[in-house]
C-alpha positions in Angstrom: 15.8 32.8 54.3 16.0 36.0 52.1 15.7 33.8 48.9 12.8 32.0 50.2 10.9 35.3 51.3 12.0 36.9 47.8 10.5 34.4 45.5 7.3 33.9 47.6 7.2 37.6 47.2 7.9 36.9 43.4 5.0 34.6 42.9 2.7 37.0 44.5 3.2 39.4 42.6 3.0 37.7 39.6 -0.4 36.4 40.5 -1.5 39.8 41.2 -0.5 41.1 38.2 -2.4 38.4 36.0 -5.6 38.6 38.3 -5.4 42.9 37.2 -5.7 42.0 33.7 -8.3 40.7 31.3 -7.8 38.2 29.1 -8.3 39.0 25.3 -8.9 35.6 23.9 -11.8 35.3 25.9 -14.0 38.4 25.0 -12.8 37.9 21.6 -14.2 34.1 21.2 -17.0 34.7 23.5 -20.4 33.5 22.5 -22.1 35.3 25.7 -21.7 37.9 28.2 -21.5 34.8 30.8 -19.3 32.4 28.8 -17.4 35.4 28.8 -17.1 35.8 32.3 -16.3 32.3 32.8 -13.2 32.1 30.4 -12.2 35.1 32.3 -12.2 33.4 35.6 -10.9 30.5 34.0 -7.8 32.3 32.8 -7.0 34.0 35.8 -7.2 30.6 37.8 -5.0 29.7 35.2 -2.4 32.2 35.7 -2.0 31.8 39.7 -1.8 27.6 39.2 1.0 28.2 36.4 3.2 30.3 38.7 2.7 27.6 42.0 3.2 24.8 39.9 6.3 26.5 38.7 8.0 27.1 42.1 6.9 23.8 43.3 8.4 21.8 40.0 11.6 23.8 40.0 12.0 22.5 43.7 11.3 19.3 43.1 14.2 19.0 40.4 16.3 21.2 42.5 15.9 18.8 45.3 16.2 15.4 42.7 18.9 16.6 41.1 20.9 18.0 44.3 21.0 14.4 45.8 21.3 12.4 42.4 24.0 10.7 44.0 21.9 9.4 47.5 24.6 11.2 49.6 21.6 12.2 52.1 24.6 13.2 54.7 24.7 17.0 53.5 21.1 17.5 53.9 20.3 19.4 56.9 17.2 18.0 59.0 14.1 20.9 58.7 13.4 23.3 61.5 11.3 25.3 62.8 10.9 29.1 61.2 8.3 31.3 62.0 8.6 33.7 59.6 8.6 31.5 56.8 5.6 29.6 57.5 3.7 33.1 58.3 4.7 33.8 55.1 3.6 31.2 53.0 0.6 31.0 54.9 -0.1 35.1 54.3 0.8 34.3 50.6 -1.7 31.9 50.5 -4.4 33.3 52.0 -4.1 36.4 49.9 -4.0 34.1 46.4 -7.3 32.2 48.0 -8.9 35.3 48.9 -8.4 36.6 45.4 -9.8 33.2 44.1 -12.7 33.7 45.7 -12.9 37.3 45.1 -13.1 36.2 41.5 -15.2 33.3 41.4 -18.0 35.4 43.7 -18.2 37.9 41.0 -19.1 35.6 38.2 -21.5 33.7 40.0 -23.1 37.3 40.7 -23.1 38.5 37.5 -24.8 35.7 35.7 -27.3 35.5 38.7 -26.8 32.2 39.5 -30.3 31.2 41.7 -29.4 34.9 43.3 -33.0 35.6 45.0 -32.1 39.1 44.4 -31.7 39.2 41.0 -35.7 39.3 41.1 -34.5 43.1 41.2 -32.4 43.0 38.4 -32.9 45.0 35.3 -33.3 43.6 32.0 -34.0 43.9 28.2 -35.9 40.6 28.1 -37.2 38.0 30.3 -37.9 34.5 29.7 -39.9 31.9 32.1 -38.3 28.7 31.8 -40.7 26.1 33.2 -39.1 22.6 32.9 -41.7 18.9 33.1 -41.5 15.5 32.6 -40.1 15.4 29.4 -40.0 19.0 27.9 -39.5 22.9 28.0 -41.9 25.9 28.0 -40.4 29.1 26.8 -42.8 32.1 28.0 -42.0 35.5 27.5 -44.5 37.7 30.0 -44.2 41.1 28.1 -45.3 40.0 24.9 -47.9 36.9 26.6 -45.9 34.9 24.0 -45.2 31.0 24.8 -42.8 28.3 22.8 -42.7 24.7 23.6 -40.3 24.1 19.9 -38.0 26.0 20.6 -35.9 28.9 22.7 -35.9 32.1 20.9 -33.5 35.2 22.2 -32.2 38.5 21.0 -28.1 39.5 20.3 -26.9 42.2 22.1 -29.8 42.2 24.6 -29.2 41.6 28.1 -31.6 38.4 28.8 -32.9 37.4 32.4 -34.7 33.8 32.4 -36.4 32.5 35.3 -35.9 29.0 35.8 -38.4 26.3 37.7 -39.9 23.3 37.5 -43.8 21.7 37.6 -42.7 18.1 38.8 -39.0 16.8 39.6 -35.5 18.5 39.8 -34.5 19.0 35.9 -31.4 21.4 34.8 -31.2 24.3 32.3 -28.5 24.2 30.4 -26.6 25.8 27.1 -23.3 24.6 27.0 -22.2 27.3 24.5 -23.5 30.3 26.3 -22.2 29.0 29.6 -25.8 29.1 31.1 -26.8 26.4 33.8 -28.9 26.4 36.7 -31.3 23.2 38.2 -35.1 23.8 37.8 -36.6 23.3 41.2 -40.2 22.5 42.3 -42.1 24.8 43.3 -38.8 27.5 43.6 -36.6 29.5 40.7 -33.6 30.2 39.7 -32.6 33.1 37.5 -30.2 33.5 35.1 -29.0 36.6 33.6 -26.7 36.9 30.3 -26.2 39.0 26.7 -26.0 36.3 23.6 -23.2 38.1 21.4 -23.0 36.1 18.4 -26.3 34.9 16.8 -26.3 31.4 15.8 -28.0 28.2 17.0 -26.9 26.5 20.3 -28.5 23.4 22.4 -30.4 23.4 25.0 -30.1 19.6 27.7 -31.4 18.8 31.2 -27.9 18.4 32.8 -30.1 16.8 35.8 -31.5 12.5 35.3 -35.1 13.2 35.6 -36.8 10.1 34.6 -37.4 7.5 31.3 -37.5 10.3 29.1 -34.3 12.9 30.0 -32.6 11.5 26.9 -35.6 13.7 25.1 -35.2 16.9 27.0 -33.0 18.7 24.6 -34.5 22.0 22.4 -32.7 24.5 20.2 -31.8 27.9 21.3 -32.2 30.4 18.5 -29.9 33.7 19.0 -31.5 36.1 16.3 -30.2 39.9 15.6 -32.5 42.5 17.7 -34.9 43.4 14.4 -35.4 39.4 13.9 -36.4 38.5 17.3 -38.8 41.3 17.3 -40.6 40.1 14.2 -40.5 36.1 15.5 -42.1 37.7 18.5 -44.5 39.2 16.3 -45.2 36.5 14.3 -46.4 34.7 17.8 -48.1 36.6 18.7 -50.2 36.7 15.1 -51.0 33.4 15.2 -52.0 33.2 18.6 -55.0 35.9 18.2 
């Protein structure tokens, strides 16, 4: 009974140790502030399935390899203890509550179809408008609109809103760890900082006809001073 309480404290623990850290690798290799987030949560789901799967295994081959032989006469029939099933239930409501702790605080962050992130502060914002078969990119501080292609600043916290002008379609940028579904007549918003520029793909994750196959743009990360000046140039040939 001791043993079993000990190593049930054990695990915990160790979960709660792993869930205190943060994960180097993944702000190190991260291509957004969101992708970030997500590796993060990722990791630390990791590190409270490894410990479980552990305890569970080792019992497993304990229990294999103590009655090898099929002598089944030694082992004693289960019973009834309180105490230990309060405390793997405790245990386990404490690792789910952190679980969810976790995952609830990278769906906020990136603003996940959040109505209140209509109250969110941002460097730029983008008005995704999604329609049978293609994108619009506006960007209502500089009255600047793309239909080629998705054009955002490094280092720039980014806030798109997300809808759509017929069916359901779905925004998303694999690489940058952004998706959200673009509804009729409704939006989602999304809210992230690109890290690394480079060029990424945009695809409706969501069927949305004969054409979906077509849906797919490039997203264009560009350092600060070279989004300003494509913005520019927009905005030159518009007038």
């Amino acid at each position: 009974m001791n043993r079993n309480r000990a190593g049930l404290v054990a695990l915990l623990s160790g979960v709660l140790v792993t869930l205190a850290s943060q994960p180097a690798l993944a702000q190190s290799t991260s291509d957004s502030s969101t992708e970030e987030l997500v590796w993060g949560l990722n990791f630390e789901l990791l590190a409270v399935a490894i410990p479980i799967t552990i305890l569970v295994e080792a019992i497993l081959l304990y229990t294999v390899w103590r009655f090898r032989d099929g002598n089944v006469e030694s082992a004693k029939p289960t019973v009834e203890n309180r105490r230990l099933e309060i405390t793997w239930t405790v245990a386990t409501a404490i690792i789910l509550l952190f679980v969810g702790i976790g995952s609830y605080g990278v769906m906020a962050a990136d603003d996940g179809g959040s109505a209140a992130s209509a109250a969110t502060p941002s460097d730029e914002q983008v008005q995704v408008n999604a329609f049978q078969f293609n994108w619009e990119f506006h960007y209502p501080e500089y009255n600047v609109t793309s239909y080629d292609e998705l054009v955002i600043p490094a280092d720039r916290s980014v806030k798109f809103n997300v809808s759509s002008r017929n069916v359901i379609h779905a925004f998303h940028v694999p690489e940058l760890a952004l998706k959200t579904d673009a509804m009729p007549g409704g939006s989602n918003y999304l809210l992230t900082t690109p890290q690394n520029p480079g060029t990424y793909q945009l695809y409706c994750a969501e069927y949305c006809g004969s054409g979906h196959s077509q849906m797919t743009k490039t997203v264009r990360v560009l350092p600060s001073e070279e989004f300003d000046d494509w913005i520019q140039s927009q905005q030159n040939a518009s007038e």
